[in-house]
ZAMAR-956633 format. One line per 2 residues: for each residue x, y, z of C-alpha. Coordinates in Angstrom, 3 decimals, always signed. Layout:
X,Y,Z  ...
// end
This chain:
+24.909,-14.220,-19.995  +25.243,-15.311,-16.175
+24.574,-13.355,-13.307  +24.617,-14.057,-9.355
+21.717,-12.602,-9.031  +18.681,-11.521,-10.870
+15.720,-9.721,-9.775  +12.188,-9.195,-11.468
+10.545,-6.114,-11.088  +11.939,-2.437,-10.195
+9.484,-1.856,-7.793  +10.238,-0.341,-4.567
+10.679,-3.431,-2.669  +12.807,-5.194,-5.440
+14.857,-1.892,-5.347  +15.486,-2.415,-1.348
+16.218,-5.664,-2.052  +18.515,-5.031,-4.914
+20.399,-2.262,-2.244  +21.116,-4.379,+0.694
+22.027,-7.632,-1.754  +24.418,-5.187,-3.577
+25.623,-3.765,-0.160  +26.633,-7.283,+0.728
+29.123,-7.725,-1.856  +26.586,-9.300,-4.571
+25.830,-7.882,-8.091  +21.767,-7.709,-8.390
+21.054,-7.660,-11.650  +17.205,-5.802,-11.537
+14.970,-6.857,-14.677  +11.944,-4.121,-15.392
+9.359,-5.155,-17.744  +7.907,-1.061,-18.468
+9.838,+1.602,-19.204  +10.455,+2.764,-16.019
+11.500,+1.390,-12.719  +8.793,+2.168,-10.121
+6.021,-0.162,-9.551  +3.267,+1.032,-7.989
+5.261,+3.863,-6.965  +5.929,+5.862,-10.175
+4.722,+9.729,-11.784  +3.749,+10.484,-15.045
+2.571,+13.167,-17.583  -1.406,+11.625,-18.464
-2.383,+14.440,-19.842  -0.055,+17.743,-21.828
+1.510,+19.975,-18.514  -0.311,+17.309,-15.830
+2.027,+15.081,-13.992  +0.931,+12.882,-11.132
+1.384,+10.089,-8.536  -0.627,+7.411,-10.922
-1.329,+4.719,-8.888  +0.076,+5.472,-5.191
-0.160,+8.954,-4.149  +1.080,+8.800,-0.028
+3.826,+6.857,+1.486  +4.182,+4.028,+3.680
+5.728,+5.671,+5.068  +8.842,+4.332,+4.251
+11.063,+2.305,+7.128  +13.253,+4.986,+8.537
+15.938,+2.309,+8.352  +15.449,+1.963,+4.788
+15.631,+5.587,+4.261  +19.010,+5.954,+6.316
+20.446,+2.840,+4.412  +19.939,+3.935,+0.832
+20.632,+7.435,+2.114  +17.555,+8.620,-0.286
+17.724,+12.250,+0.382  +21.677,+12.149,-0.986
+20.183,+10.863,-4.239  +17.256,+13.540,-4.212
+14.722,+12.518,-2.470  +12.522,+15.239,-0.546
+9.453,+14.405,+1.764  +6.612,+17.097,+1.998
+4.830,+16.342,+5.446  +2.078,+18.638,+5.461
+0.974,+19.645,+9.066  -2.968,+18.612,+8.553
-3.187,+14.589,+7.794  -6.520,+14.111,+6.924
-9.235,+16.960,+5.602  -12.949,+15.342,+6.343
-16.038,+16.955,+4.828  -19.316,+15.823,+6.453
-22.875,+16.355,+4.487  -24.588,+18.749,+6.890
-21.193,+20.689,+5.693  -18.815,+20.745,+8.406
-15.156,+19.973,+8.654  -12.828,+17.983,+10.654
-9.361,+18.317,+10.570  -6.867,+15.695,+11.630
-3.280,+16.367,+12.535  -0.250,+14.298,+13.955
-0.070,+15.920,+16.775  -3.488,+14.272,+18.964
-3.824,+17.757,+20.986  -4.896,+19.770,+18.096
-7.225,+16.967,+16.425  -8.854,+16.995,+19.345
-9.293,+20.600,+18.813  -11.079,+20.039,+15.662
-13.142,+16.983,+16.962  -14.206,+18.946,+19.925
-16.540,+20.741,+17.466  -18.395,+17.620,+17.145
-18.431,+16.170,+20.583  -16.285,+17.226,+23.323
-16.064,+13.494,+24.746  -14.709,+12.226,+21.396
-11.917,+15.271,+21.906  -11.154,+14.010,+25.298
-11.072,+10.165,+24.032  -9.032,+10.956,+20.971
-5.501,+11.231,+23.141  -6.510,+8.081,+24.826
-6.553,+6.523,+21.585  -3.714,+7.683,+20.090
-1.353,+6.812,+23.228  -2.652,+3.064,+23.062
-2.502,+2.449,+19.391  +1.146,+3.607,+19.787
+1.901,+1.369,+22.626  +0.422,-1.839,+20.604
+2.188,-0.431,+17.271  +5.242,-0.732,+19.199
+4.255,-4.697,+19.040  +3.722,-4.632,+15.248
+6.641,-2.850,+14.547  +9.082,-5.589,+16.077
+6.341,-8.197,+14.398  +6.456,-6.512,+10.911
+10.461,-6.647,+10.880  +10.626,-9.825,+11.664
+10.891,-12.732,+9.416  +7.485,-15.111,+10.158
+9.120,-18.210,+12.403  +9.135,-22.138,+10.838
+5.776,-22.998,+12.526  +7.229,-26.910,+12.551
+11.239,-26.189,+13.139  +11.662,-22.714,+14.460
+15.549,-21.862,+14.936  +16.687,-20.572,+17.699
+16.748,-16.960,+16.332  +13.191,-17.558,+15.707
+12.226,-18.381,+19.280  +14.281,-15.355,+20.300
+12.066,-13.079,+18.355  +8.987,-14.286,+19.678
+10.689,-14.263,+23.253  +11.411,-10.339,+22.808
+8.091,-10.308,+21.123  +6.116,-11.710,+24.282
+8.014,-8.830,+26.180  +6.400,-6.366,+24.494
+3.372,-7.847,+25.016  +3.738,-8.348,+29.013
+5.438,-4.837,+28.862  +2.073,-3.029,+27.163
+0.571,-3.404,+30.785  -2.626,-5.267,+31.560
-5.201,-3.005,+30.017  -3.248,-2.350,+26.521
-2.374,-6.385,+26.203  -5.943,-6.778,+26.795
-7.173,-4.282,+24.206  -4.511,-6.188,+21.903
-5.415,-9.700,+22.327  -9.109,-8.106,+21.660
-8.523,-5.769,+19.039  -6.769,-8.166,+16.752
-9.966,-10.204,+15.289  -12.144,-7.422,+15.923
-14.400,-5.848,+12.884  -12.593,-1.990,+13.046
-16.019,-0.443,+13.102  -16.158,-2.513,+16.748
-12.898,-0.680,+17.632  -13.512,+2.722,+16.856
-17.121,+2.579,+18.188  -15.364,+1.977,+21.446
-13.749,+5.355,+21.573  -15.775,+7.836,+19.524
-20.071,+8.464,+18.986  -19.440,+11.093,+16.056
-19.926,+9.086,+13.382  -17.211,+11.398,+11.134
-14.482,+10.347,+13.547  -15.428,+6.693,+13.395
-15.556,+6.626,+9.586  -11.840,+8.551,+9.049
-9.929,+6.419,+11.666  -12.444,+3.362,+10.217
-11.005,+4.021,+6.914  -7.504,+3.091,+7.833
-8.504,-0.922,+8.281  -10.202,-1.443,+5.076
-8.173,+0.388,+2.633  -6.794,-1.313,-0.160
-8.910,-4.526,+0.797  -11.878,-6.197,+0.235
-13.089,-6.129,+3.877  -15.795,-3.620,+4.966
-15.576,-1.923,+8.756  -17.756,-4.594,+9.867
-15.551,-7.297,+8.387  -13.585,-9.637,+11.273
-10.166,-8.572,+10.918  -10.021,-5.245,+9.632
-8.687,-3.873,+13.604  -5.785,-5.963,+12.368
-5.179,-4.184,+9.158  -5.551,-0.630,+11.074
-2.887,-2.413,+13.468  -0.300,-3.100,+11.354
-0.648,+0.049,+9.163  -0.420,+2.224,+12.662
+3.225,+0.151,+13.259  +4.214,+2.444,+9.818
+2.839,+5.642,+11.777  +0.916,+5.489,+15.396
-1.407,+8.272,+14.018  -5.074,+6.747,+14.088
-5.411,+8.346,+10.595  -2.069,+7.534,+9.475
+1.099,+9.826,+7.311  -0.211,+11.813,+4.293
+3.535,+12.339,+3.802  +4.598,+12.790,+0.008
+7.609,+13.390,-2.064  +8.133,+16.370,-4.198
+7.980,+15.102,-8.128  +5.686,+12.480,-7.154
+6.094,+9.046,-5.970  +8.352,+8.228,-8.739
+10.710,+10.387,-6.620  +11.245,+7.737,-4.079
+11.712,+4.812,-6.754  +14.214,+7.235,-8.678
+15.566,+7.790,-5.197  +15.948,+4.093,-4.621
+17.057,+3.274,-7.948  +20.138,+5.527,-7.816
+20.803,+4.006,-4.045  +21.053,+0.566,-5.650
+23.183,+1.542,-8.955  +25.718,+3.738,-6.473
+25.509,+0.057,-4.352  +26.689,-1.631,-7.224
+23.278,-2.806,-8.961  +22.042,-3.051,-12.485
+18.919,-2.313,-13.722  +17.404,-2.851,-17.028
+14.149,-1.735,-18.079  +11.915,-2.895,-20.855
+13.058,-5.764,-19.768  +10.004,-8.339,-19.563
+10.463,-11.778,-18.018  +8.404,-14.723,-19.751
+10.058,-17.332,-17.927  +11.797,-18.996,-15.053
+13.920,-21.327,-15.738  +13.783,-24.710,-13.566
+15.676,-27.894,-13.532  +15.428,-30.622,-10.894
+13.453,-28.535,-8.682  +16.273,-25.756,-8.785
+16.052,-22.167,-10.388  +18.774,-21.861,-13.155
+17.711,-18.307,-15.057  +15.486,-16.357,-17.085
+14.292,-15.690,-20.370  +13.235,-12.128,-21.487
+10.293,-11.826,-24.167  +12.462,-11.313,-26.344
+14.334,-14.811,-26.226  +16.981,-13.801,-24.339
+18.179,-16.275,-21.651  +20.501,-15.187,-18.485
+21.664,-17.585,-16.642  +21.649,-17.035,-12.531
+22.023,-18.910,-9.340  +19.665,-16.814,-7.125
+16.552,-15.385,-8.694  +14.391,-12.853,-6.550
+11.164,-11.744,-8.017  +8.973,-9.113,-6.955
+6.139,-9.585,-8.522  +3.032,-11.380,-6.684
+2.976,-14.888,-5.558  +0.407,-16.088,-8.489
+2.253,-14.428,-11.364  +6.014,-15.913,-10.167
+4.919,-19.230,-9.302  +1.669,-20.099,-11.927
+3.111,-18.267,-14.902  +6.642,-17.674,-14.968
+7.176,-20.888,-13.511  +5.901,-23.959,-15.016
+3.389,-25.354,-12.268  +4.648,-29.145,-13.531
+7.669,-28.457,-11.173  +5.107,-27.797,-7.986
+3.927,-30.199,-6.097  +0.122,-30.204,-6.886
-1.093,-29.530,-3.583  +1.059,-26.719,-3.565
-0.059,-25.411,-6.841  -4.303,-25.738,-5.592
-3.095,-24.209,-2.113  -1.893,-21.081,-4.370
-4.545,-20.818,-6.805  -6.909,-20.030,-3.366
-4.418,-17.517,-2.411  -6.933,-14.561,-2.868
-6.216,-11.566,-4.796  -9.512,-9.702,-5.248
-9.006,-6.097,-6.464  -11.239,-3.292,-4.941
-9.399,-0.100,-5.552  -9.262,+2.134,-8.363
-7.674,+5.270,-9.211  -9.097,+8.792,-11.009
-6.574,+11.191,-12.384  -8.149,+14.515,-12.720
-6.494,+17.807,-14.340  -8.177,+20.687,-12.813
-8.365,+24.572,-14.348  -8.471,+25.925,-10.810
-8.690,+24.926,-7.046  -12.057,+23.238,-5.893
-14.186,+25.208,-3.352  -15.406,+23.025,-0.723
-18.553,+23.865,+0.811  -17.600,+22.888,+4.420
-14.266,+24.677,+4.350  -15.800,+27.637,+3.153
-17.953,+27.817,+5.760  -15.093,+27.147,+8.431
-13.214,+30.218,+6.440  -9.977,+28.287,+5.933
-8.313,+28.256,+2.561  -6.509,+25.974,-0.098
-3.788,+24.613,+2.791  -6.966,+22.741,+4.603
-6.356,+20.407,+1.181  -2.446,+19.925,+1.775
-2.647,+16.364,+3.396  -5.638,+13.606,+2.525
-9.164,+14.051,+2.318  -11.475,+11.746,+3.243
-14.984,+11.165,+1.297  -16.758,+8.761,+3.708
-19.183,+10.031,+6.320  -20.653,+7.378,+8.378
-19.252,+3.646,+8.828  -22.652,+2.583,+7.391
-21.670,+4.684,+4.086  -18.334,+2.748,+3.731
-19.962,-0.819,+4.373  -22.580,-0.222,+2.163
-19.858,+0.618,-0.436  -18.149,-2.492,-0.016
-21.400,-4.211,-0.380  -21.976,-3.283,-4.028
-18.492,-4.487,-4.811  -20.059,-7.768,-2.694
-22.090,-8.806,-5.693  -20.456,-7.461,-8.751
-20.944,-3.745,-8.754  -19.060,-0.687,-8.168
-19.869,+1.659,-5.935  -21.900,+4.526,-7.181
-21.595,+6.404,-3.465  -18.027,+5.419,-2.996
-15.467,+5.911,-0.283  -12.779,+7.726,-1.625
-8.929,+8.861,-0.390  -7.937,+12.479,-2.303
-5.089,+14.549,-2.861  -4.244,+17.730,-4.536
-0.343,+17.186,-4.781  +0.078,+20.367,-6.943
-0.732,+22.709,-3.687  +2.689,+21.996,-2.527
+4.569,+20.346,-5.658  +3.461,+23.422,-8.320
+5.776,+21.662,-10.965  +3.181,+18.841,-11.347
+0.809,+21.340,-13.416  +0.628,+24.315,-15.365
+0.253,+27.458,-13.279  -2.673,+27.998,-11.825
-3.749,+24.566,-12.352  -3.920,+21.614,-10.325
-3.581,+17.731,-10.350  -6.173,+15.488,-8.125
-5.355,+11.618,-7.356  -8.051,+9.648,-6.231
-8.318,+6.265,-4.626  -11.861,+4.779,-5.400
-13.676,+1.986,-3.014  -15.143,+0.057,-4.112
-14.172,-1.188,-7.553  -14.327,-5.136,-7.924
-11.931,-6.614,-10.611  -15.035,-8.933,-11.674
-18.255,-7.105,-12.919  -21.133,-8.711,-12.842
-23.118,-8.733,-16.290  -20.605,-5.821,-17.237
-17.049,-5.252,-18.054  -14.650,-2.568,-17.258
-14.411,-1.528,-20.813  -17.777,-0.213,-20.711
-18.074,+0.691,-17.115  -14.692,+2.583,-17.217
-16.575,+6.437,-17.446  -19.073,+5.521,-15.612
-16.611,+4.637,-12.865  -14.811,+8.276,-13.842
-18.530,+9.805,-13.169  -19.218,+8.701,-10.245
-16.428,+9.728,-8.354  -16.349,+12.860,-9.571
-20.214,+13.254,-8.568  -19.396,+11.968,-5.447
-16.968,+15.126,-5.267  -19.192,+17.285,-6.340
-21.573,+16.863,-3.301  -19.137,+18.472,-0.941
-17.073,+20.793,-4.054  -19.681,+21.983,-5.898
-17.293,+23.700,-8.913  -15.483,+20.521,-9.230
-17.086,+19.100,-12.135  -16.613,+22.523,-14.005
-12.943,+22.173,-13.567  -12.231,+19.015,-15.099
-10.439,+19.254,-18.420  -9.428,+15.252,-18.671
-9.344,+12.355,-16.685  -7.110,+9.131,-16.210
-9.283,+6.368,-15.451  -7.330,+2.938,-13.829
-10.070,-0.285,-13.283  -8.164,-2.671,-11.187
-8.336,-4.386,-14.882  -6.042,-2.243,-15.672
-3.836,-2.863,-12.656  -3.575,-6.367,-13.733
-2.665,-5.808,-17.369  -0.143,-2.373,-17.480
+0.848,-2.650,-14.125  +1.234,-6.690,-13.434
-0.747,-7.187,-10.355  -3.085,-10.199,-10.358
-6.846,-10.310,-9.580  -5.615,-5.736,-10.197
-5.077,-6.280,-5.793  -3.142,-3.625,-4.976
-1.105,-5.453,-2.190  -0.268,-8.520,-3.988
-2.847,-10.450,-1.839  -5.588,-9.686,+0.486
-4.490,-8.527,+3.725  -6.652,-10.924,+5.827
-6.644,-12.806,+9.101  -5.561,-16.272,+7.167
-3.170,-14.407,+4.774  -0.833,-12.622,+7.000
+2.413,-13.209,+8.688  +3.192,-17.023,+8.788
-0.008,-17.447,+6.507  +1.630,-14.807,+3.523
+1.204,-15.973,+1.270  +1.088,-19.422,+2.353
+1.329,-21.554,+5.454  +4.968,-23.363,+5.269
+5.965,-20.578,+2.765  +6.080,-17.816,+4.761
+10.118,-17.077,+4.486  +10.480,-15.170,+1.160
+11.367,-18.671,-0.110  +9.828,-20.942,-2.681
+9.530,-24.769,-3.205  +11.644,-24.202,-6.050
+15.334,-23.915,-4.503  +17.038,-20.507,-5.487
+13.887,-18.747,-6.068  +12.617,-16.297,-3.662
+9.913,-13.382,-3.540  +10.026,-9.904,-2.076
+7.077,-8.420,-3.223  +4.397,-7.144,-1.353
+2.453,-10.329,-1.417  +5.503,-11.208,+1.358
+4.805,-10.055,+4.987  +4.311,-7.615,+5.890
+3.171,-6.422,+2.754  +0.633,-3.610,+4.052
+2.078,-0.571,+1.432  +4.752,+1.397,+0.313
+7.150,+0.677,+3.226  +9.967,-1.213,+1.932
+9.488,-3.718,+4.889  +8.935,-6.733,+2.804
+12.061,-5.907,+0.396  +14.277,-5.297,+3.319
+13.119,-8.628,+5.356  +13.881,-10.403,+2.191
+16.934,-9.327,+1.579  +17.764,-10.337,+5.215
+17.090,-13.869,+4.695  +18.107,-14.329,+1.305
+21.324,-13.028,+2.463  +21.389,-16.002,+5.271
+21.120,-18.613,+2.344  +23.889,-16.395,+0.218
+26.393,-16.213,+2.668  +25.951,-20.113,+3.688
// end
């Protein structure tokens, strides 16, 4: 069997890919080694009546031009965008709230300090000038450091631009920001140590960097080119996040896309440094003259591809590509609604839980969690990013019951003296202990749990090292540097052979950026 062109992996990226590719004229044949195309970005029953968001829970969000393109809400896609972003419990048993809109955050933060309230707006209007940077940055392809083309050099020239045009202070606070640890940044702007913590949070999520780690303002940078909020979208889909990869899916079929699923790839096929097919686990070989994969950088190029047809300092350059998983996810059915202490005392009800909340009170409390994970440990006080999707999405439980998604920092993929076999409930425990301090009942409402080491990430869900990202998002593995100096451009030193994953800038979540930027150049090559 031949195709034009084959894609592996049906995750959201090799979905946007598969679109614009089938758009063009092409017919993207999309290979899906699980049951279901999704990804990261996928719902599921884990336990009888409990559905839920089982790795990401929040969206990118996605590239508005993505979401025109595919037109995703013509194939069912609907967005919940709860008013309050980000629900923040502190110990002494307060709350802050955390909206879009910077006027009534400040509101909320003014209970804490009224000079953090009047700093907040300042904040918010220059991280939205400098995302305005990123944004142009993060659609960009990275340039040929050695032979840029001429389209390259215009990019960076309308680039510069928006540097000069930022005005002295903000292109100062740019240059500066960039290398700075994020716990430098927000230190600048806020004293309540809440405030620093939630907008902290943002640079270190999904990475194995602590607030004091050089580089993290860059991560917060890039993430607030997605959304200029300081604490970011807690935008959702109703069904789950397997409603925007069923969304995308249909977008790329109605485009003129295949997609098969249980579909595994064991190999790429190479011959004289050129990329001739595929063949499935189970022996099947299809032929192809462009394959695309999706999946990380280590995975495509040291196992499906033979490493004899890399050169070798290619190959060692690769293998130091760093893909250190720190995150993992909690699944909790719930008989009821937790009561939180601090919004009990602020007399608010169950819509104060409609966006995020943050567990993480002090930067100190999120560094220190990262430094267990520093020397083989998981955190037993960790940070951790909640939702209760069923508040708004009531078919994602039985009545009256509710669904709880957890992110857990920190979570290293290597134990020390341990392995996540036998560490996996203790994991479970202590996040749900670490709930209990600010939601008493909580423990009392847990009937089962789904438990997801970043083991686990790496053997059901593909990613290696169990990094969410595909790769640590780092100063010296982003942009021209992702995931590899010289191999920056989606392509691969095997001709015909490309990656779109998220281990491909930007790769900083569930955007679609990376899958849409590949597509772009891949196209280039196509249409040559």
């Amino acid at each position: 069997m031949a195709h034009d062109v084959v894609i592996l992996g049906a995750g959201h990226n090799g979905l946007v890919t598969a679109f614009y590719l089938a758009r063009a004229g092409f017919s993207p044949l999309v290979l899906e080694r699980r049951e279901q195309p999704g990804g990261a970005a996928i719902t599921e029953e884990f336990h009888p009546g409990f559905k839920c968001s089982t790795l990401a829970h929040s969206a990118g969000p996605l590239r508005p031009q993505i979401v025109r393109d595919m037109e995703l809400e013509k194939h069912g896609l609907k967005m919940l965008n709860p008013e309050l972003r980000v629900f923040a419990p502190s110990p002494d048993g307060r709350a802050l709230f955390l909206y879009g809109d910077a006027a009534k955050s400040a509101q909320s933060i003014g209970n804490f300090s009224a000079k953090d309230a009047q700093s907040y707006g300042e904040f918010q209007r220059s991280l939205g000038k400098i995302a305005g940077v990123f944004q142009r940055v993060l659609a960009m392809a990275p340039p040929d450091i050695d032979h840029p083309a001429a389209a390259d050099l215009w990019e960076m020239v309308k680039t510069g631009k928006g540097v000069r045009d930022l005005g002295k202070k903000d292109m100062y606070r740019l240059l500066r920001w960039g290398p700075m640890a994020v716990a430098d940044l927000v230190a600048e702007f806020f004293d309540t140590e809440l405030v620093r913590a939630v907008v902290a949070a943002r640079g270190i999520f999904g990475t194995a960097l602590g607030p004091w780690s050089a580089g993290s303002s860059t991560v917060l940078l890039m993430r607030a080119a997605s959304d200029p909020s300081p604490v970011g979208s807690s935008s959702h889909p109703m069904g789950g996040m397997g409603a925007v990869t069923k969304a995308m899916a249909a977008a790329a079929v109605a485009a003129g896309a295949e997609i098969r699923t249980n579909a595994e790839v064991k190999q790429v096929r190479v011959k004289d440094g050129v990329a001739t097919g595929v063949v499935l686990a189970n022996g099947e070989e299809i032929s192809a003259t462009t394959i695309i994969s999706n999946a990380d950088p280590k995975r495509t190029l040291l196992k499906l591809v033979d490493p004899v047809h890399l050169a070798p300092d290619f190959v060692v350059k690769l293998q130091h590509y760093r893909t250190p998983g720190t995150v993992a996810k909690v699944n909790l059915a719930l008989n009821g609604l937790p009561h939180f202490t601090a919004l009990e005392k602020a007399g608010t009800n169950g819509t104060a839980l409609s966006g995020r909340i943050h567990i993480g009170p002090e930067i100190d409390y999120l560094e220190h969690a990262f430094d267990d994970s520093k020397y083989g440990s998981f955190s037993k006080a960790p940070y951790l990013e909640a939702s209760i999707p069923s508040l708004a999405d009531p078919s994602l439980a039985p009545g009256g019951k509710h669904v709880m998604s957890i992110y857990m920092q920190f979570a290293p993929y290597h134990l020390r003296n341990a392995d996540w076999n036998t560490q996996r409930d203790a994991l479970g425990n202590a996040v749900v202990e670490t709930l209990a301090r600010y939601a008493p009942d909580l423990p009392g409402l847990v009937e089962t749990g789904q438990i997801i080491t970043p083991k686990d990430l790496e053997e059901t869900y593909g990613m290696t090292g169990g990094h969410i990202f595909h790769g640590e998002l780092a100063l010296d593995q982003i942009f021209t540097m992702r995931p590899l100096l010289d191999w920056a451009r989606y392509r691969t030193p095997i001709r015909g052979l490309y990656l779109c994953g998220s281990g491909t800038h930007p790769g900083d979540g569930l955007t679609g950026a990376s899958g849409a930027n590949a597509a772009r150049e891949i196209l280039k090559d196509l249409k040559k």
